[in-house]
MIDOSE-1310 file (N, C-alpha, C; in nm, 2 decimals, decimal comma, always signed):
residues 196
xxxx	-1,06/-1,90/-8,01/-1,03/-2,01/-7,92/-1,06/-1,97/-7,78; -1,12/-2,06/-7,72/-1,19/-2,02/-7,58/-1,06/-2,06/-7,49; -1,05/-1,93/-7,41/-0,97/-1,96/-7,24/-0,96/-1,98/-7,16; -0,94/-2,12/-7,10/-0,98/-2,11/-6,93/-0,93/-2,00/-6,87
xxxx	-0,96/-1,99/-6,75/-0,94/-1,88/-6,65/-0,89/-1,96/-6,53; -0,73/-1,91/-6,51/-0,63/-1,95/-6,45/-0,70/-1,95/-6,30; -0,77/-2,07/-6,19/-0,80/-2,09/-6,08/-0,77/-1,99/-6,02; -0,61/-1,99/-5,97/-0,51/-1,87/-5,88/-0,61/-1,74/-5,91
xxxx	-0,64/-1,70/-6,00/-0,69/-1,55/-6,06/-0,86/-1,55/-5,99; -0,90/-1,68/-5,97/-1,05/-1,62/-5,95/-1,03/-1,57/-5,83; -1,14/-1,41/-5,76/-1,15/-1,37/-5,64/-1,18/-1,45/-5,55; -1,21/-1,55/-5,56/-1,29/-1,64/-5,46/-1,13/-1,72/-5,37
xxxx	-1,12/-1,76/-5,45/-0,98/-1,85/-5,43/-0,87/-1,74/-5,38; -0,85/-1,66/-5,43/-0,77/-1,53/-5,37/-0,81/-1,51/-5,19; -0,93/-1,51/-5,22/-0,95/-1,47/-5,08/-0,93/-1,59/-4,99; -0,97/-1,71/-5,02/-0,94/-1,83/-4,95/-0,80/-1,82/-4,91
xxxx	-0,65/-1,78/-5,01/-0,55/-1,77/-4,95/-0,49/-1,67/-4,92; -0,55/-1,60/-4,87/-0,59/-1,46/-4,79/-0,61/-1,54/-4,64; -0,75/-1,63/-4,65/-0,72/-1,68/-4,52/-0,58/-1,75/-4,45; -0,54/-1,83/-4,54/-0,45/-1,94/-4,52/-0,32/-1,84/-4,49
xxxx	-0,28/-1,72/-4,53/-0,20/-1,59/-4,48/-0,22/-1,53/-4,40; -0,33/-1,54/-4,32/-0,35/-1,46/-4,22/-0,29/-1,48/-4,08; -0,31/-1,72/-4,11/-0,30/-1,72/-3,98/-0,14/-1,77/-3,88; -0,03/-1,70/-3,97/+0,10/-1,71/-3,93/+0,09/-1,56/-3,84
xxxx	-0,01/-1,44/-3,87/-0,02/-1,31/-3,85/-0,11/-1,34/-3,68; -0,23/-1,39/-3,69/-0,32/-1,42/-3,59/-0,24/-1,49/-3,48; -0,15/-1,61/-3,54/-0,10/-1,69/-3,40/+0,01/-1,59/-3,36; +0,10/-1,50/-3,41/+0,17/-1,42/-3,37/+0,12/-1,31/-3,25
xxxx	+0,02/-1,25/-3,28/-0,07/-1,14/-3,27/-0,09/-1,24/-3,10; -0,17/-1,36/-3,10/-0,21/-1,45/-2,96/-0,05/-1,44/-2,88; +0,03/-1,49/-2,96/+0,15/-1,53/-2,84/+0,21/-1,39/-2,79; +0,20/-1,32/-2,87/+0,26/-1,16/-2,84/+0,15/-1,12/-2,74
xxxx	+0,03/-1,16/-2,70/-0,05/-1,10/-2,59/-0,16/-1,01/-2,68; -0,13/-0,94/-2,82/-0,19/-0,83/-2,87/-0,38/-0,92/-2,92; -0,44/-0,92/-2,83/-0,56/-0,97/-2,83/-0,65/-0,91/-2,94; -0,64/-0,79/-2,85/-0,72/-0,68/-2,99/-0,71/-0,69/-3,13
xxxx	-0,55/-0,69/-3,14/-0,53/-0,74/-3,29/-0,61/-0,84/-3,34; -0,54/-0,98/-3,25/-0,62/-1,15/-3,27/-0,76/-1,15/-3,34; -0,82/-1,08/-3,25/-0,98/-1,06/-3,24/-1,01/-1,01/-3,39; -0,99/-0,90/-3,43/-1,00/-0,82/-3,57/-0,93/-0,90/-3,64
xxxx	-0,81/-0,96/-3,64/-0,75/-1,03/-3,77/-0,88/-1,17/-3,76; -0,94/-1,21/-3,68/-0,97/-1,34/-3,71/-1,10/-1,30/-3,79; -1,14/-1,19/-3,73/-1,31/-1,12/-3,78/-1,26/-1,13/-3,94; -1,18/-1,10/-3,97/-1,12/-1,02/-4,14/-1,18/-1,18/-4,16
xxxx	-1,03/-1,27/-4,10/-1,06/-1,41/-4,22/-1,18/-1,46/-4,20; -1,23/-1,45/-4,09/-1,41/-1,51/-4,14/-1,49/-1,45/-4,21; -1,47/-1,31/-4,25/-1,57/-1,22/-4,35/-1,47/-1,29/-4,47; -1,34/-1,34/-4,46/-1,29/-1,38/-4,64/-1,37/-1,53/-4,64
xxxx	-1,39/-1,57/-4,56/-1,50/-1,71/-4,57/-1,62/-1,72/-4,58; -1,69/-1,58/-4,52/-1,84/-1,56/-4,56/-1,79/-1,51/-4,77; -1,74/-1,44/-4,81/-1,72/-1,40/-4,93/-1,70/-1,50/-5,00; -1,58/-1,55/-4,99/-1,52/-1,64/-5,07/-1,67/-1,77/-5,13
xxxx	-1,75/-1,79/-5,02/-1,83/-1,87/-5,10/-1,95/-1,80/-5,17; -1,95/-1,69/-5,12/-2,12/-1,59/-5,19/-2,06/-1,58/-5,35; -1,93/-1,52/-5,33/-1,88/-1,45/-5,46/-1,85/-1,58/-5,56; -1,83/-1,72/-5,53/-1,81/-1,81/-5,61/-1,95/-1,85/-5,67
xxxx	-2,05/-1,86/-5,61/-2,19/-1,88/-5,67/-2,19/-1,79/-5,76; -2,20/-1,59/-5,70/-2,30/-1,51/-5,77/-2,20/-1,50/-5,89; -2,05/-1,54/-5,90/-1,99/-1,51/-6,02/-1,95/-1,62/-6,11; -1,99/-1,73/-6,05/-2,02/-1,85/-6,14/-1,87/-1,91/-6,14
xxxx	-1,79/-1,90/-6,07/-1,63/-1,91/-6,03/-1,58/-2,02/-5,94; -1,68/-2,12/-5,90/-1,65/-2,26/-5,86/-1,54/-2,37/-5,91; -1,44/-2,38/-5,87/-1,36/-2,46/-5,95/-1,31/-2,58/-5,81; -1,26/-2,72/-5,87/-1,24/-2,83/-5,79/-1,10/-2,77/-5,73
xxxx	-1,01/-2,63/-5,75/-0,97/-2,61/-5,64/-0,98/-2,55/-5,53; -1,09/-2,47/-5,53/-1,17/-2,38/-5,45/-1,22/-2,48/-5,34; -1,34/-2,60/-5,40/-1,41/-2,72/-5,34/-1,28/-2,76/-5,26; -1,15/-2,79/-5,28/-1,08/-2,85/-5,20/-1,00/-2,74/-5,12
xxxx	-0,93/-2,63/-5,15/-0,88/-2,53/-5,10/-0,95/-2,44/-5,00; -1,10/-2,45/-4,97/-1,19/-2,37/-4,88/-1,13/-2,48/-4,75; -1,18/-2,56/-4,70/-1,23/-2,66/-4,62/-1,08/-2,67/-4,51; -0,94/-2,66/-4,65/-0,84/-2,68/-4,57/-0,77/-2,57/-4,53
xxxx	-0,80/-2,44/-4,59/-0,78/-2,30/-4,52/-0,86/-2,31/-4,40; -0,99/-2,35/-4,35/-1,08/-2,31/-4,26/-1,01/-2,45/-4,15; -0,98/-2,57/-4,17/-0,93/-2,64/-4,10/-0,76/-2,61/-4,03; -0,68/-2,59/-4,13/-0,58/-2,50/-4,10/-0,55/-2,39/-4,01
xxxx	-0,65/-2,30/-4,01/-0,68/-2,19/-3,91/-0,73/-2,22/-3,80; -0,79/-2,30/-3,83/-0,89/-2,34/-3,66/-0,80/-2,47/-3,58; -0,74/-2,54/-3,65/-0,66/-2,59/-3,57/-0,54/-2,52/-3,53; -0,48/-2,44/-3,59/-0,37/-2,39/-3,54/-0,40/-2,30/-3,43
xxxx	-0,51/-2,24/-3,44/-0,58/-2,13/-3,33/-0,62/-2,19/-3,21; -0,65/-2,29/-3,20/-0,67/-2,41/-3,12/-0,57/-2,47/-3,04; -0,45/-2,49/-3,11/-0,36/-2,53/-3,07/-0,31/-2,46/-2,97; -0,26/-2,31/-3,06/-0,18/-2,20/-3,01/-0,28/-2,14/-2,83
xxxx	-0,39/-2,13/-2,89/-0,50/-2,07/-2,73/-0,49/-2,18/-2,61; -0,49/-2,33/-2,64/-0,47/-2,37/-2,58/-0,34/-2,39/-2,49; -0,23/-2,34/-2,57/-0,08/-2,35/-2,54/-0,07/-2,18/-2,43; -0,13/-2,12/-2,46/-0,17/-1,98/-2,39/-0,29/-1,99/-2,26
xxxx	-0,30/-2,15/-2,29/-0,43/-2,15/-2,10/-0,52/-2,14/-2,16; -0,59/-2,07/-2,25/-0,73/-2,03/-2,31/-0,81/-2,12/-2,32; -0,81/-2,23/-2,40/-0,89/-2,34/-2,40/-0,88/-2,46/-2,37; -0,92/-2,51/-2,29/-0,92/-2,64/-2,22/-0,84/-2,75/-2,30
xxxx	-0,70/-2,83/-2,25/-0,69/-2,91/-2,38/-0,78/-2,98/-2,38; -0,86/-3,08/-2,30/-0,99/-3,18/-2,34/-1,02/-3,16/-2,44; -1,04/-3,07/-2,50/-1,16/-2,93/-2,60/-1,09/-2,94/-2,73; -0,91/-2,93/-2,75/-0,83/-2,93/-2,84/-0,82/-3,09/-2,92
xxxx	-0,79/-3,16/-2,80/-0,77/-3,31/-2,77/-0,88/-3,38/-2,91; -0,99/-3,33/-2,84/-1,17/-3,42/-2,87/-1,18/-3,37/-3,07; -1,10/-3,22/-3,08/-1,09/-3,17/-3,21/-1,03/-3,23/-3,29; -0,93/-3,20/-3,26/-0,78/-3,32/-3,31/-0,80/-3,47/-3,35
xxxx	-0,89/-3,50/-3,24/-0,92/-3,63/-3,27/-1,06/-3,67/-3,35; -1,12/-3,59/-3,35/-1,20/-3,62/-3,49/-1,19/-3,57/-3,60; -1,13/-3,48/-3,58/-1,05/-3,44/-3,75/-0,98/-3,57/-3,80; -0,88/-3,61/-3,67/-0,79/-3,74/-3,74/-0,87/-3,86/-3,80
xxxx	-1,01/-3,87/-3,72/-1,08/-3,97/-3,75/-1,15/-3,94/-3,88; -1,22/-3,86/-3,90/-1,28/-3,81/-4,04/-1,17/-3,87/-4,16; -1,04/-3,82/-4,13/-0,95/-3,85/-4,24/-0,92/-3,99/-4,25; -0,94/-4,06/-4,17/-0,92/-4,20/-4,18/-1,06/-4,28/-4,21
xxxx	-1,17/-4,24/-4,17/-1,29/-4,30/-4,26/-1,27/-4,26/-4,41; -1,23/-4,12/-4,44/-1,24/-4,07/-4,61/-1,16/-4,21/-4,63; -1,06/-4,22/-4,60/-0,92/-4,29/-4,65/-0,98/-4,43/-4,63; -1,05/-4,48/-4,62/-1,13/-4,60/-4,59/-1,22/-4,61/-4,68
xxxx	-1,35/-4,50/-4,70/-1,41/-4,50/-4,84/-1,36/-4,50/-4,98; -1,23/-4,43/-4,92/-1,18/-4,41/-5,07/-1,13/-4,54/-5,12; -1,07/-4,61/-5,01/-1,01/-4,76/-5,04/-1,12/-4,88/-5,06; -1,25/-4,87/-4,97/-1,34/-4,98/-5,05/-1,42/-4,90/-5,18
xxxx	-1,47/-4,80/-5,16/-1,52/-4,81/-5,26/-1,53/-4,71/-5,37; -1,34/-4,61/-5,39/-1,33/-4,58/-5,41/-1,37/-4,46/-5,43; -1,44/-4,37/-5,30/-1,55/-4,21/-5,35/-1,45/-4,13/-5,26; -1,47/-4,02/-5,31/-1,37/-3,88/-5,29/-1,48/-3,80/-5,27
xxxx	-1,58/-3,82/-5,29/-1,70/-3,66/-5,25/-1,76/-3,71/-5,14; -1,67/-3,70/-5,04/-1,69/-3,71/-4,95/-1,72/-3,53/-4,81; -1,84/-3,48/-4,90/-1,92/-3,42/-4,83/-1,93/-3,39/-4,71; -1,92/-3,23/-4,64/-1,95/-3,25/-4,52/-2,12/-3,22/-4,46
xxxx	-2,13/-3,26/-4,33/-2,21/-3,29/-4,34/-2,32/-3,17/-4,25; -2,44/-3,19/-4,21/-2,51/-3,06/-4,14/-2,44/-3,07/-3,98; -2,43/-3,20/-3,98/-2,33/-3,17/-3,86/-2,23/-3,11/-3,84; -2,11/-3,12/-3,96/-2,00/-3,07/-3,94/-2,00/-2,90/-4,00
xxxx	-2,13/-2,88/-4,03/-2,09/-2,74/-4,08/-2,15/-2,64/-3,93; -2,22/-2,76/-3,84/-2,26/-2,68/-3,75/-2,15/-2,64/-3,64; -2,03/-2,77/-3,68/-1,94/-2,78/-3,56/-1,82/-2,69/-3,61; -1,84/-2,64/-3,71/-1,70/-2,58/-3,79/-1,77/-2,46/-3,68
xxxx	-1,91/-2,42/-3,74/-1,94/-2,28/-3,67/-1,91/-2,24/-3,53; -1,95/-2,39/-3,45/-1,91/-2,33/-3,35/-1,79/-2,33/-3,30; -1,67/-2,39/-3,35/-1,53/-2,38/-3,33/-1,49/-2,20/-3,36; -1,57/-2,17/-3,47/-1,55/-2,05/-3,47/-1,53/-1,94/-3,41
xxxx	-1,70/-1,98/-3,35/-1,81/-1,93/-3,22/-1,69/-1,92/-3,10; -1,60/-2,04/-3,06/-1,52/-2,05/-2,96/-1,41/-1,97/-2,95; -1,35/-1,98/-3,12/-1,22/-1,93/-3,10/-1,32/-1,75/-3,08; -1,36/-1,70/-3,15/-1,40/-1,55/-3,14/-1,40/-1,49/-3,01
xxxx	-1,49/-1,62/-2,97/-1,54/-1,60/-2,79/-1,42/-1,58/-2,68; -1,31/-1,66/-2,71/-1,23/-1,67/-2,65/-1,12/-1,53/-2,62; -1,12/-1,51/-2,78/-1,04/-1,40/-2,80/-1,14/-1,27/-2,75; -1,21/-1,27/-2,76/-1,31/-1,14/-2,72/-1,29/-1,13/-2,57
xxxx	-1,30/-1,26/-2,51/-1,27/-1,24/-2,31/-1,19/-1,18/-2,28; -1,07/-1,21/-2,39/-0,95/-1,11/-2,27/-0,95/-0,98/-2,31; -1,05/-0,92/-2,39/-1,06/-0,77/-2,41/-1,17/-0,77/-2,31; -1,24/-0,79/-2,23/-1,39/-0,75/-2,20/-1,42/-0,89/-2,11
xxxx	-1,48/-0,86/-1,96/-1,54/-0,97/-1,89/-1,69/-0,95/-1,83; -1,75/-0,89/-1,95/-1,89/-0,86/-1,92/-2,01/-1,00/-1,95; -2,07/-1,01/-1,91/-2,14/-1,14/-1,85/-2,17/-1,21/-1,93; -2,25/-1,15/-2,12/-2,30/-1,21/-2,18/-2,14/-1,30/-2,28
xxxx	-2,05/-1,17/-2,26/-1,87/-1,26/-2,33/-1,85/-1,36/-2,26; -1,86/-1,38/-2,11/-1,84/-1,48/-2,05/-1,92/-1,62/-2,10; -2,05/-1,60/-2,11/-2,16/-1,70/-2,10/-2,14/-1,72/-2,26; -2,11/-1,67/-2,37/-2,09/-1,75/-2,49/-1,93/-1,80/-2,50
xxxx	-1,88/-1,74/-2,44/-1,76/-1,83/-2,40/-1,75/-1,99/-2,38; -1,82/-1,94/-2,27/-1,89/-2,14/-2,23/-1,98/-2,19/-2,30; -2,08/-2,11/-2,37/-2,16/-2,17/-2,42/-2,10/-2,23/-2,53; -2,00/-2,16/-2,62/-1,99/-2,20/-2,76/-1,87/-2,33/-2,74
xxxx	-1,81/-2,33/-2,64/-1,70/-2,41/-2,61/-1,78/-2,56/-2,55; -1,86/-2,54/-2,51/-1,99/-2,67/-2,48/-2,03/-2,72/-2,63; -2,07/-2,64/-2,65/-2,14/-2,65/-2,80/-2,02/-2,72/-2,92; -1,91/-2,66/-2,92/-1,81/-2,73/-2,95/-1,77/-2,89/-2,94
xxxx	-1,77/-2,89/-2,77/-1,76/-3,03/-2,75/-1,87/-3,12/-2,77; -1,96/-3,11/-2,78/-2,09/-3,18/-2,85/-2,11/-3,22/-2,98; -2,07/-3,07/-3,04/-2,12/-3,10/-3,22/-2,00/-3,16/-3,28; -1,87/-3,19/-3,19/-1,75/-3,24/-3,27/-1,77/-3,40/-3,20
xxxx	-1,82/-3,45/-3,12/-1,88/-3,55/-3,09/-1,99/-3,62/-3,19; -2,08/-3,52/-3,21/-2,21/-3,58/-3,27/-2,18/-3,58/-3,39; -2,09/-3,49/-3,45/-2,02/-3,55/-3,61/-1,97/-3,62/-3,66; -1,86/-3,66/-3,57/-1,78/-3,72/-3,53/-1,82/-3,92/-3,59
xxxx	-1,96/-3,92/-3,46/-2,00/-4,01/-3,52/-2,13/-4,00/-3,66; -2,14/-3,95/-3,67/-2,28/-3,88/-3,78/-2,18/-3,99/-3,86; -2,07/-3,94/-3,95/-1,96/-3,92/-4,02/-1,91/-4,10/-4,00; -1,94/-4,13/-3,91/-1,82/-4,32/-3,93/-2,01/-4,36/-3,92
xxxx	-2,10/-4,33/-3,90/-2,23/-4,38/-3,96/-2,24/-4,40/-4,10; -2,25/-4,25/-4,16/-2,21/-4,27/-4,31/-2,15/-4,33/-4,34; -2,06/-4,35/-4,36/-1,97/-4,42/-4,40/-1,94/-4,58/-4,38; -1,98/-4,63/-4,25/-2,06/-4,76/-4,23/-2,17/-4,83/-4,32
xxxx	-2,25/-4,67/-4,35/-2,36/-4,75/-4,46/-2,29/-4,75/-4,60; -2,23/-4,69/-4,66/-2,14/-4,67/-4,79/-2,08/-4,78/-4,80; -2,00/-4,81/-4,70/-1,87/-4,93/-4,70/-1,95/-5,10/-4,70; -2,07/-5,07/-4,64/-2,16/-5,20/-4,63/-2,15/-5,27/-4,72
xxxx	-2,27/-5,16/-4,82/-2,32/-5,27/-4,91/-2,22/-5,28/-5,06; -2,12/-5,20/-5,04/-2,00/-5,21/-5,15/-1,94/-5,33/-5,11; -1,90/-5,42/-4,97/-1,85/-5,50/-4,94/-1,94/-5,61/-4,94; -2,07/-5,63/-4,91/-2,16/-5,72/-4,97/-2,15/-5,78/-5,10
xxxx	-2,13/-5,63/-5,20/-2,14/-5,66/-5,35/-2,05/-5,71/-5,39; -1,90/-5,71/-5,33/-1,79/-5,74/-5,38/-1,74/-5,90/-5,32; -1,81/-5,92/-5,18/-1,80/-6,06/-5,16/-1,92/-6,14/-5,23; -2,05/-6,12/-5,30/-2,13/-6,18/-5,41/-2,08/-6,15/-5,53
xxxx	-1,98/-6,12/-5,57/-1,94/-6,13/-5,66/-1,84/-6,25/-5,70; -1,81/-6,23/-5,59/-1,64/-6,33/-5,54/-1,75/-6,44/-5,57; -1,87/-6,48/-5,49/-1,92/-6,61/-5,46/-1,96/-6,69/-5,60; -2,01/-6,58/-5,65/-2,04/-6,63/-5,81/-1,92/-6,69/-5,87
């Protein structure tokens, strides 16, 4: 008799809440001042996010908890890191604000597809994986300044935090585009239906 293999057990998934553990340790590490720490704890959970997806492909270990459990450990962290830097002066709220607010909005278009026309694979997109990166880009950046104010830490500082407020704009709408065209022609189909 063949046996599944208990989700919790795959490496992949382990390490995803590896992330999700880390970052009660990282926002501590920020408010205590201990930068250094911050800096290296966040490096760890983004090497468990580069892994976590390599090791799910090459070991064939993909499971619909993983698919859903990756996205909200990496949202989880970056908003709370967000929050907390910003509550410490570090990042602009504008910056926190424009985050917050398209995250809220993404969840309320999903919640909108899922209600006309019932889809849950709701995919992200080349935009959003560019804008995850650079939130990342920001938080690293951020935490790296207050070890070091040498010219090129300064200038990806700003760069990546520009870059931030762009790509969470340009997803932002990417994202209620899709979704405009999805919701369309389900709503077409459903009032020719009615007419019949």
């Amino acid at each position: 008799m063949k046996t599944t293999q208990n989700p919790f057990r795959a490496a992949p998934n382990l390490l995803t809440l590896l992330r999700i553990c880390l970052a009660p340790f990282l926002v501590t590490a920020i408010l205590e001042g201990r930068y250094a720490v911050s800096f290296w704890l966040f490096m760890v959970a983004g090497l468990t996010d580069l892994l976590d997806g390599t090791l799910a492909r090459l070991l064939q270990q993909k499971t619909v908890l993983g698919q859903y459990l990756d996205p909200v450990a990496d949202k989880l962290l970056l908003s709370t890191l967000f929050v907390v830097l910003t509550h410490e002066g570090l990042i602009p709220a504008r910056v926190t604000v424009l985050v917050f607010g398209r995250d809220v909005g993404i969840l309320v278009v999903a919640a909108i597809l899922y209600a006309a026309v019932g889809r849950r694979d709701f995919h992200p997109s080349l935009f959003g994986k560019a804008n995850t990166l650079a939130q990342v880009a920001a938080v690293a950046a951020v935490l790296l300044h207050q070890l070091t104010n040498v010219l090129w830490v300064v200038a990806f500082r700003r760069f990546s935090l520009y870059a931030t407020i762009v790509l969470t704009i340009a997803s932002g709408l990417h994202y209620t585009w899709v979704a405009a065209r999805r919701v369309g022609p389900a709503a077409l189909g459903s009032n020719g239906a009615t007419a019949k």
